[in-house]
KOLVEX-60192 format. One line per 8 residues: number of its first residue (from 1); their letters; for each residue x, y, z of C-alpha. Coordinates in nm, 2 decimals. Last residue first. Example, Ala and Ser with C-alpha at 12.3 -4.5 7.8 and 13.67 -1.06 7.14 Angstrom:
<rs>
2 = sa = 1.37:-0.11:0.71; 1.23:-0.45:0.78
</rs>
This chain:
<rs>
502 = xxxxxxxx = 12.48:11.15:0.81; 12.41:11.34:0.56; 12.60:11.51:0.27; 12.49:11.86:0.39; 12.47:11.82:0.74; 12.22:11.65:0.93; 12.27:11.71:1.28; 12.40:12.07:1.27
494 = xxxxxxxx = 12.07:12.18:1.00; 11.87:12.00:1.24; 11.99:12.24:1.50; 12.00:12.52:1.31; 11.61:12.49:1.20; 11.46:12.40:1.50; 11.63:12.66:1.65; 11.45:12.91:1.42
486 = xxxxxxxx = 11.12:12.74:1.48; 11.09:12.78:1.80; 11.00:12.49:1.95; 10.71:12.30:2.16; 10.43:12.50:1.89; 10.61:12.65:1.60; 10.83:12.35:1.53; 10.71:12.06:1.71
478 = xxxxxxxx = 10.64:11.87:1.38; 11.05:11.95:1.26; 11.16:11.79:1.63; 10.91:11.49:1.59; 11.07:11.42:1.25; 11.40:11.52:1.37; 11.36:11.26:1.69; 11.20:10.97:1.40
470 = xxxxxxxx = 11.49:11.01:1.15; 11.74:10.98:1.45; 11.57:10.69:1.56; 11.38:10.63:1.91; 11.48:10.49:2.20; 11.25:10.22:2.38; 11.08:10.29:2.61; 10.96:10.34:2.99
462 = xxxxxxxx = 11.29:10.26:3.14; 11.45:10.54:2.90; 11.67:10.43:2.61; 11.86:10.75:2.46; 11.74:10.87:2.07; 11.39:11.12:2.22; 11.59:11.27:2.53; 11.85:11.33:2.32
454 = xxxxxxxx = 11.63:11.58:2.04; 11.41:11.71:2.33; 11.69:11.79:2.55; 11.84:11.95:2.21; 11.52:12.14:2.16; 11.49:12.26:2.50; 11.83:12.39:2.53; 11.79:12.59:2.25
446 = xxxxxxxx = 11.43:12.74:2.38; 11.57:12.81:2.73; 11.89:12.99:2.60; 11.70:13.21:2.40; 11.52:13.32:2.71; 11.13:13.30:2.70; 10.99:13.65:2.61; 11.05:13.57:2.22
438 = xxxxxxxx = 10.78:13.33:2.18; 10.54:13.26:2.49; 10.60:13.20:2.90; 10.34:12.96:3.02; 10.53:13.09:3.39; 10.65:12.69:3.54; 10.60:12.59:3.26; 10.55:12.50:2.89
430 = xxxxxxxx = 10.19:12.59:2.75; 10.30:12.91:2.59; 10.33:12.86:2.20; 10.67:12.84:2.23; 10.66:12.62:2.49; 10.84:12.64:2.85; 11.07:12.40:2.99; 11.36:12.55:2.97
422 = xxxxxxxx = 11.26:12.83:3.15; 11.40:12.82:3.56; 11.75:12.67:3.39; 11.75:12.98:3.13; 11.68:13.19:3.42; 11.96:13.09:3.62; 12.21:13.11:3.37; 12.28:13.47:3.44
414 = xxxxxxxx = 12.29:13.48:3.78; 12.57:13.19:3.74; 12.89:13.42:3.84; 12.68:13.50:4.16; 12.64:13.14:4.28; 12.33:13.22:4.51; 12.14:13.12:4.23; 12.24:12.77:4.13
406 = xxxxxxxx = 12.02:12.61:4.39; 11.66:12.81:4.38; 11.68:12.81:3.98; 11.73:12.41:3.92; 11.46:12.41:4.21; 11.22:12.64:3.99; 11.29:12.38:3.70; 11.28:12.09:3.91
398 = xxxxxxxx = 10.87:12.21:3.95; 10.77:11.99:3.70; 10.90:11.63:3.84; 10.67:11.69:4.13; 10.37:11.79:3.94; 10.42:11.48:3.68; 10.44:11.24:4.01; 10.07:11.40:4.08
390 = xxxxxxxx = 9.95:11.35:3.79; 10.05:10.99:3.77; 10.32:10.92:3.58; 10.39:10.68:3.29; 10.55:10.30:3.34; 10.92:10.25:3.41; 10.98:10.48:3.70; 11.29:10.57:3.71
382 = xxxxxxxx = 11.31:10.92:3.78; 10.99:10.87:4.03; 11.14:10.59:4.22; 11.49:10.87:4.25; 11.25:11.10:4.40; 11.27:11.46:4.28; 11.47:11.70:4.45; 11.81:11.63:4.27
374 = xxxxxxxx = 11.59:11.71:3.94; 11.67:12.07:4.01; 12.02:12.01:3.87; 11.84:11.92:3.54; 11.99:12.23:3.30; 12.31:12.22:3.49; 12.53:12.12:3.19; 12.31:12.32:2.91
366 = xxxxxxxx = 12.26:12.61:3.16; 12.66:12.62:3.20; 12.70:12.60:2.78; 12.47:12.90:2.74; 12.62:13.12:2.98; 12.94:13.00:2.83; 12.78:13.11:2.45; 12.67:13.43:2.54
358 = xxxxxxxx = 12.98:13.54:2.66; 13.10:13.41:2.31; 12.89:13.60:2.14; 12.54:13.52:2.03; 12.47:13.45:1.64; 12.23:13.23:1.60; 12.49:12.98:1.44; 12.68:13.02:1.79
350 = xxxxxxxx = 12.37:12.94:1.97; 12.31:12.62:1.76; 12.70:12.49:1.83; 12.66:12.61:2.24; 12.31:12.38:2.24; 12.47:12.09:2.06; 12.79:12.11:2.28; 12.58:12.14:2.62
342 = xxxxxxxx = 12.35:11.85:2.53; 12.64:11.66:2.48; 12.77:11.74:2.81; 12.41:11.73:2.99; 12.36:11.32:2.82; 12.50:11.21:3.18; 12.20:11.40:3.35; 11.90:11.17:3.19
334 = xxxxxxxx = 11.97:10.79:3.17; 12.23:10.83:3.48; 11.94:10.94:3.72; 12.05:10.94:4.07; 12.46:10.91:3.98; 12.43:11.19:3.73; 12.23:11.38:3.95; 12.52:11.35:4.24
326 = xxxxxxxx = 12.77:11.49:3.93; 12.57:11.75:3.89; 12.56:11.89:4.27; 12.95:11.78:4.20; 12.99:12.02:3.95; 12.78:12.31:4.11; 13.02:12.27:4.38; 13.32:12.28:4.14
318 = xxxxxxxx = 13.16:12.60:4.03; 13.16:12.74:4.34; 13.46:12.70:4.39; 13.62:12.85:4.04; 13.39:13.14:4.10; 13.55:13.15:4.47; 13.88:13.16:4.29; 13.83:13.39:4.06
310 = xxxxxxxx = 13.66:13.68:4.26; 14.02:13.58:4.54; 14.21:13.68:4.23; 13.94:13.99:4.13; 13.99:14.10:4.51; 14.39:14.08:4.49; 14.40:14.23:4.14; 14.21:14.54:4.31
302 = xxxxxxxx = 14.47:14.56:4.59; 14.75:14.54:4.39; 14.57:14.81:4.11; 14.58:15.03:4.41; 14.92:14.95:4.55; 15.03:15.06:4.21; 14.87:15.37:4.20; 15.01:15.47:4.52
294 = xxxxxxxx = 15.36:15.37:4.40; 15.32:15.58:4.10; 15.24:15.90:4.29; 15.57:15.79:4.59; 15.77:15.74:4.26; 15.71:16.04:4.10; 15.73:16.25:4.44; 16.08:16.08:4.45
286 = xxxxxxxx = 16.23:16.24:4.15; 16.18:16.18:3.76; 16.23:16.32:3.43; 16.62:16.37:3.48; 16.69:16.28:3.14; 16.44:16.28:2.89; 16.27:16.05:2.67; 16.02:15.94:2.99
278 = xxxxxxxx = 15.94:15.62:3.09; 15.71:15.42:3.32; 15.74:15.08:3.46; 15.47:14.93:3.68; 15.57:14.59:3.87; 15.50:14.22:3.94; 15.31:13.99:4.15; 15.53:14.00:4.43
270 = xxxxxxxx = 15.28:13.80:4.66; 15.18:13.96:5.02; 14.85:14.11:4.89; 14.91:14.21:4.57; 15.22:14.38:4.54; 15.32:14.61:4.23; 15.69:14.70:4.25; 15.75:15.05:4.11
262 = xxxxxxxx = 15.95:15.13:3.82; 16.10:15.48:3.71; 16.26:15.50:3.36; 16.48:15.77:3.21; 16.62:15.83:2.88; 16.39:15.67:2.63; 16.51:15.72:2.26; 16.58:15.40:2.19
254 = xxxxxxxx = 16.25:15.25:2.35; 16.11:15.07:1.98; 16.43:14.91:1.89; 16.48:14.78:2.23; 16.68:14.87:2.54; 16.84:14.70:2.84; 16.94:14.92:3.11; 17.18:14.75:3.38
246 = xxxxxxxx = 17.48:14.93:3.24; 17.31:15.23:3.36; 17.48:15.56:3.21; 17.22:15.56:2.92; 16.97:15.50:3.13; 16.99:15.88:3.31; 16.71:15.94:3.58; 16.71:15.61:3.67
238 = xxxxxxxx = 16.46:15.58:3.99; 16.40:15.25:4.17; 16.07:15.14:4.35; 16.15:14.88:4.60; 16.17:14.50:4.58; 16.55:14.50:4.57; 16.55:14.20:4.33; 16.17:14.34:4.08
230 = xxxxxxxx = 16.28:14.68:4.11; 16.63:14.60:3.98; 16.46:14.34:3.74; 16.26:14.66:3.59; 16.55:14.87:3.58; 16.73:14.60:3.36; 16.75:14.23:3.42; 16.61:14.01:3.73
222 = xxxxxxxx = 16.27:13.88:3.57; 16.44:13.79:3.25; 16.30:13.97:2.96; 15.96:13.90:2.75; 15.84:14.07:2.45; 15.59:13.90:2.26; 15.65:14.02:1.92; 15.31:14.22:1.92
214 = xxxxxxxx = 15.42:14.37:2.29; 15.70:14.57:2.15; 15.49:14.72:1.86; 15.24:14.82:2.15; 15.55:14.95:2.34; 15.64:15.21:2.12; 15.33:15.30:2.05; 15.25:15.44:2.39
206 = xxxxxxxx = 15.02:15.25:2.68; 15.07:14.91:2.78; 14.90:14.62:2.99; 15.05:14.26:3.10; 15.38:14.35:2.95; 15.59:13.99:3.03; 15.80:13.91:3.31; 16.02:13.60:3.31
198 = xxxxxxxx = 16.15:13.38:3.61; 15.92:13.10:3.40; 15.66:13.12:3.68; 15.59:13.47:3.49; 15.62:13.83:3.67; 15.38:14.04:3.54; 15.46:14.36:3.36; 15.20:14.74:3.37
190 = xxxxxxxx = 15.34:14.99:3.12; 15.35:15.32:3.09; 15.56:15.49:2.81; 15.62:15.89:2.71; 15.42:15.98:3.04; 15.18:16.18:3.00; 15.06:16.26:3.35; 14.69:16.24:3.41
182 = xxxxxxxx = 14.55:16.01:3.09; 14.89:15.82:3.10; 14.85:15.72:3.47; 14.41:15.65:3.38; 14.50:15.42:3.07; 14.77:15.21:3.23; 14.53:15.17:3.53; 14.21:15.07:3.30
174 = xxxxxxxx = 14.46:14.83:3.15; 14.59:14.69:3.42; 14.22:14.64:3.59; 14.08:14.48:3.23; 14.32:14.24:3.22; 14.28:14.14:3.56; 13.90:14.12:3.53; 13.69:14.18:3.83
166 = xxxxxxxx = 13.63:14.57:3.78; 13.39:14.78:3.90; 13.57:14.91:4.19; 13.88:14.97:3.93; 13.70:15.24:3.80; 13.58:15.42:4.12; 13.96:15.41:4.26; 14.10:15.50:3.92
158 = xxxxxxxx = 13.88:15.80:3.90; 14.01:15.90:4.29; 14.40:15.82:4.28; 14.38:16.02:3.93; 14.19:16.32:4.07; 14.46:16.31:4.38; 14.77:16.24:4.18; 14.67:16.57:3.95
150 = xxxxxxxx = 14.55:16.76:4.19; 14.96:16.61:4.42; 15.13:16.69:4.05; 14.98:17.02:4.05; 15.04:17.14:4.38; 15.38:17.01:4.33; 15.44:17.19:4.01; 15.35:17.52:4.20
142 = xxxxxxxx = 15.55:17.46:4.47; 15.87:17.43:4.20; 15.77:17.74:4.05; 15.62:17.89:4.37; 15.98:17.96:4.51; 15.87:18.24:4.71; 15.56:18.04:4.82; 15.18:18.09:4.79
134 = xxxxxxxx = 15.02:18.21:5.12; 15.20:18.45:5.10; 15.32:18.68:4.87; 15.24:18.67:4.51; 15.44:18.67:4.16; 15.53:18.38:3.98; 15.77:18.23:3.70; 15.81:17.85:3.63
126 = xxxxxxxx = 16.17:17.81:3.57; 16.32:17.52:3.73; 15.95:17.39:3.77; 15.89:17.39:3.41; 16.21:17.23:3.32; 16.10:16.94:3.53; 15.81:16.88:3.41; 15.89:16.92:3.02
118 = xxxxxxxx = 15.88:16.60:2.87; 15.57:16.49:3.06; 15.32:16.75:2.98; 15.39:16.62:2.59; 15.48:16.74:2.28; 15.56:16.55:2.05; 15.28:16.67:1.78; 15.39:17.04:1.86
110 = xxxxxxxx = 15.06:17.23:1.98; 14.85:17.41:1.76; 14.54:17.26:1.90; 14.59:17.32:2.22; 14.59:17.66:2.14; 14.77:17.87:2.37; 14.67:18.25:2.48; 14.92:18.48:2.55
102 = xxxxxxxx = 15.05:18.71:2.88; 15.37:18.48:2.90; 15.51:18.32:2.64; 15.81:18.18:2.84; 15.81:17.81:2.56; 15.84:17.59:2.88; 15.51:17.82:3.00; 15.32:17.85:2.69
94 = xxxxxxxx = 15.37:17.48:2.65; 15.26:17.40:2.98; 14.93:17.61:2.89; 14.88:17.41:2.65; 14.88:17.10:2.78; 14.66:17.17:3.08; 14.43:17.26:2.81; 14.46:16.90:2.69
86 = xxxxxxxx = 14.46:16.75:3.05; 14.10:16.98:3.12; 13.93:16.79:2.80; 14.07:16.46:2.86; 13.96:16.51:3.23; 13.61:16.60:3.10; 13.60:16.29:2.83; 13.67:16.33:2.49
78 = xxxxxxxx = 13.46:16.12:2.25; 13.34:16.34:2.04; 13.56:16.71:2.07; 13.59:16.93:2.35; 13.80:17.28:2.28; 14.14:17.31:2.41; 14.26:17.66:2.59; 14.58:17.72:2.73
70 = xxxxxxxx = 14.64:18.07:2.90; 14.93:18.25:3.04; 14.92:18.52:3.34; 15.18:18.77:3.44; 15.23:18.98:3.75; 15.57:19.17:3.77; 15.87:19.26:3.99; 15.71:19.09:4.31
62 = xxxxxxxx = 15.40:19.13:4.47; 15.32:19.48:4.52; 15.01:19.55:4.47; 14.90:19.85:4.21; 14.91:19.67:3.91; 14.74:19.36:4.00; 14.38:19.40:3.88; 14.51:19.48:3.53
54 = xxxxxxxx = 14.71:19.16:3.51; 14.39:19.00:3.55; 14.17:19.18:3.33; 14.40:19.15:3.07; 14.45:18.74:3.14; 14.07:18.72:3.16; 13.99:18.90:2.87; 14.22:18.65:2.67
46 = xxxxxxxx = 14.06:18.36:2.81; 13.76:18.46:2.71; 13.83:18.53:2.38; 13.99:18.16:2.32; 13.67:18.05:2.46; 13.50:18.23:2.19; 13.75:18.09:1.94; 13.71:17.77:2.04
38 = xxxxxxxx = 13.34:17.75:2.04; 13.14:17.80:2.34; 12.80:17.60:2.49; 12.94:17.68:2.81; 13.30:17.80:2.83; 13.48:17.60:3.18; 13.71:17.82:3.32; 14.05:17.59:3.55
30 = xxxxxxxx = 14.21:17.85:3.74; 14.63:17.77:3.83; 14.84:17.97:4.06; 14.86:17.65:4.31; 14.58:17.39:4.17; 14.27:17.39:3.98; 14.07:17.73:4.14; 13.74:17.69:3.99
22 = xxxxxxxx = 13.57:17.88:3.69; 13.26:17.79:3.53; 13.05:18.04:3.30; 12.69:18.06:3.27; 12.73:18.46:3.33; 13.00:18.54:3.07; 13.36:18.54:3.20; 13.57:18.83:3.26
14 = xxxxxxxx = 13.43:18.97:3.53; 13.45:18.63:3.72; 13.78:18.63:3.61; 13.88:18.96:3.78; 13.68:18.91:4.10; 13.84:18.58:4.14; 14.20:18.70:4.10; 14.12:19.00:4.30
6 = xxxxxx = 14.01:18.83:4.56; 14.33:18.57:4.56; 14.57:18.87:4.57; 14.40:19.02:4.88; 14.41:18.69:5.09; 14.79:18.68:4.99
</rs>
């Protein structure tokens, strides 16, 4: 066995140009990497190797022949590495289901339905291999393990890095719909979420078939089909032949499928729904299906489970922030209650400016905690009826920085915390707390400023009396280039006077 495997290597690494990659990828299987190679060089390559291969093996016993089959795919724009290693994976599956061994297969040239998938277990039943030990007399099926458990490993450890970033259900069943198709092809993956309705629902899909499925809002009864099977018994089931299930439901688009494996998907100790995937096939399926697909469902479970508990300490924190405003609101009623309208002005002048609508919320919390800060300042001071004294102006001044200091251990606010620290500066630089100038101050601070401006100018304070519309856009239009940038100035008296006025 020892000796088979250095001749092996010795013969591919003769066979391969200098720069070259090669790494064993599973069971019989070598993965060669071509640098800076086109297809038909690699194609060359590959074809040397097999010659040189089978040459090495002539005089060792190890069975009535050696043979070796290739399958090469050449990288294109936007193909990622394991993209690039499944499609030559491909191939070489196709040489083997088609027995032509001792050739060289073309991704490229492959059968449009053609899929890894459709012919596991065939290529298992027939897979031929010659060796002693350490690689198994019945290395056909072994050898589909060994590539099954690569396979389940790489995918077990890409999904685990992808998901890490993740906080967004949608975005976490899709990424794992994505990444189970990516490694094994299956002919439909699909993610469903059980509904309060007693309903599930495709929360994330993968295959045509089931896009066309989802655009007419498929829904079934939580406790019908495989799925519902799954879904009762709470374990993953296996039907390797739907068309003998009376339990099977169908749909125009899944006619062809022949077997279906589902998995429940837990996350933490709620039922939170399942992942069905489906072959066109019989027999596609067999337990070490189920335990792969399990593993990637308790995966997605347990990254659902930390984007959940994400949501609800965002939803927390933000009904602290809430009630931090709602305590300004009841200290200085002539300033924070105006925040909401404040809030819709700024959003409607930083959607005519063009920011999306990530953007836009960002925008719209700033807007509503744009005075938290003034919590620290002394009620007396807030509403004081004549002007300030310096020092009274200092202390109202630095509510910015305060604004900053409370919202920003809220991580979901990071962002909005320097558009509260800002608001106050000047376009021309003489704002505070940093004199910041033009473009370096946050577009968020220099719309919120404006419309501050703009209702601060039309409420009654206790110091004055409130000013007309016509008199806040006139001091609005002679602030433009110096308190406000210009463009804002613009949009927002363009939103308060509209064209046939007001």
């Amino acid at each position: 066995g020892d000796e088979v495997l250095r001749r092996v290597g010795q013969a591919l690494q003769s066979a391969v140009r200098p720069y070259d990659l090669i790494a064993r990828y599973g069971g019989d299987e070598f993965a060669i990497v071509t640098i800076d190679a086109g297809e038909e060089q690699a194609a060359e390559v590959a074809r040397r190797a097999i010659t040189r291969l089978e040459g090495s093996l002539e005089d060792i016993r190890v069975g009535s022949s050696a043979t070796a089959t290739a399958g090469v795919a050449a990288w294109a724009p936007g193909l990622s590495p394991s993209d690039l290693v499944a499609e030559a994976d491909r191939a070489l599956l196709f040489g083997k289901q088609e027995g032509r061994s001792g050739q060289v297969i073309d991704a490229s040239s492959l059968p449009g339905l053609f899929r890894p998938g459709r012919f596991r277990r065939r290529t298992a039943e027939t897979a031929p291999i010659a060796t002693t030990a350490p690689w198994p007399a019945e290395a056909g099926e072994e050898t589909e393990r060994l590539r099954k458990r690569s396979r389940s490993l790489a995918l077990a450890t890409v999904l685990g890095t992808r998901l890490s970033a993740l906080n967004d259900p949608r975005a976490i069943t899709r990424t794992a719909v994505e990444e189970l198709h990516r490694a094994f092809g299956y002919f439909l993956t699909c993610v469903v979420r059980l509904r309060e309705d007693g309903y599930v629902e495709a929360a994330a899909e993968h295959g045509p078939a089931l896009s066309r499925v989802k655009q007419r809002d498929w829904a079934q009864p939580a406790d019908t089909g495989v799925i519902g099977r799954c879904l009762v018994e709470r374990v993953p089931v296996i039907q390797n032949d739907v068309l003998a299930d009376p339990d099977y439901v169908d749909t125009p688009e899944t006619i062809s499928v022949r077997s279906e494996l589902c998995v429940p998907l837990w996350v933490g100790e709620e039922l939170w729904g399942a992942i069905d995937v489906e072959e066109n096939e019989a027999d596609a399926f067999d337990e070490d299906d189920a335990r792969l697909v399990q593993t990637v469902a308790d995966q997605v479970g347990s990254a659902l489970r930390s984007a959940l508990l994400y949501e609800r300490l965002e939803a927390a924190y933000l009904e602290t922030a809430e009630v931090l405003a709602g305590a300004l609101e009841a200290k200085d009623s002539g300033t924070a209650a105006l925040s909401r309208s404040i809030a819709e002005n700024a959003v409607g002048i930083g959607r005519r400016l063009g920011m999306t609508d990530a953007e836009l919320e960002t925008l719209r919390l700033a807007a509503l905690f744009h005075d938290i800060g003034k919590l620290a300042v002394p009620e007396a001071i807030l509403t004081k009826p004549g002007p300030l004294t310096p020092e009274e102006r200092e202390l109202v001044e630095v509510h910015a920085q305060v604004g900053g200091q409370i919202l920003a251990p809220v991580e979901f606010l990071r962002e909005v915390v320097p558009i509260v620290i800002h608001e106050h500066e000047r376009f021309d630089g003489n704002g505070y707390p940093d004199g910041l100038k033009g473009e370096d101050i946050p577009l968020g601070s220099r719309i919120i400023l404006a419309c501050d401006a703009y209702h601060a100018m039309i409420s009654e304070r206790p110091y004055r009396a409130p000013r007309t519309h016509g008199e806040a856009v006139a001091e609005l239009k002679a602030g433009s280039g110096s308190q406000f940038d210009p463009r804002v100035v613009v949009e927002l008296v363009s939103a308060l006077d509209p064209p046939g006025g007001r």
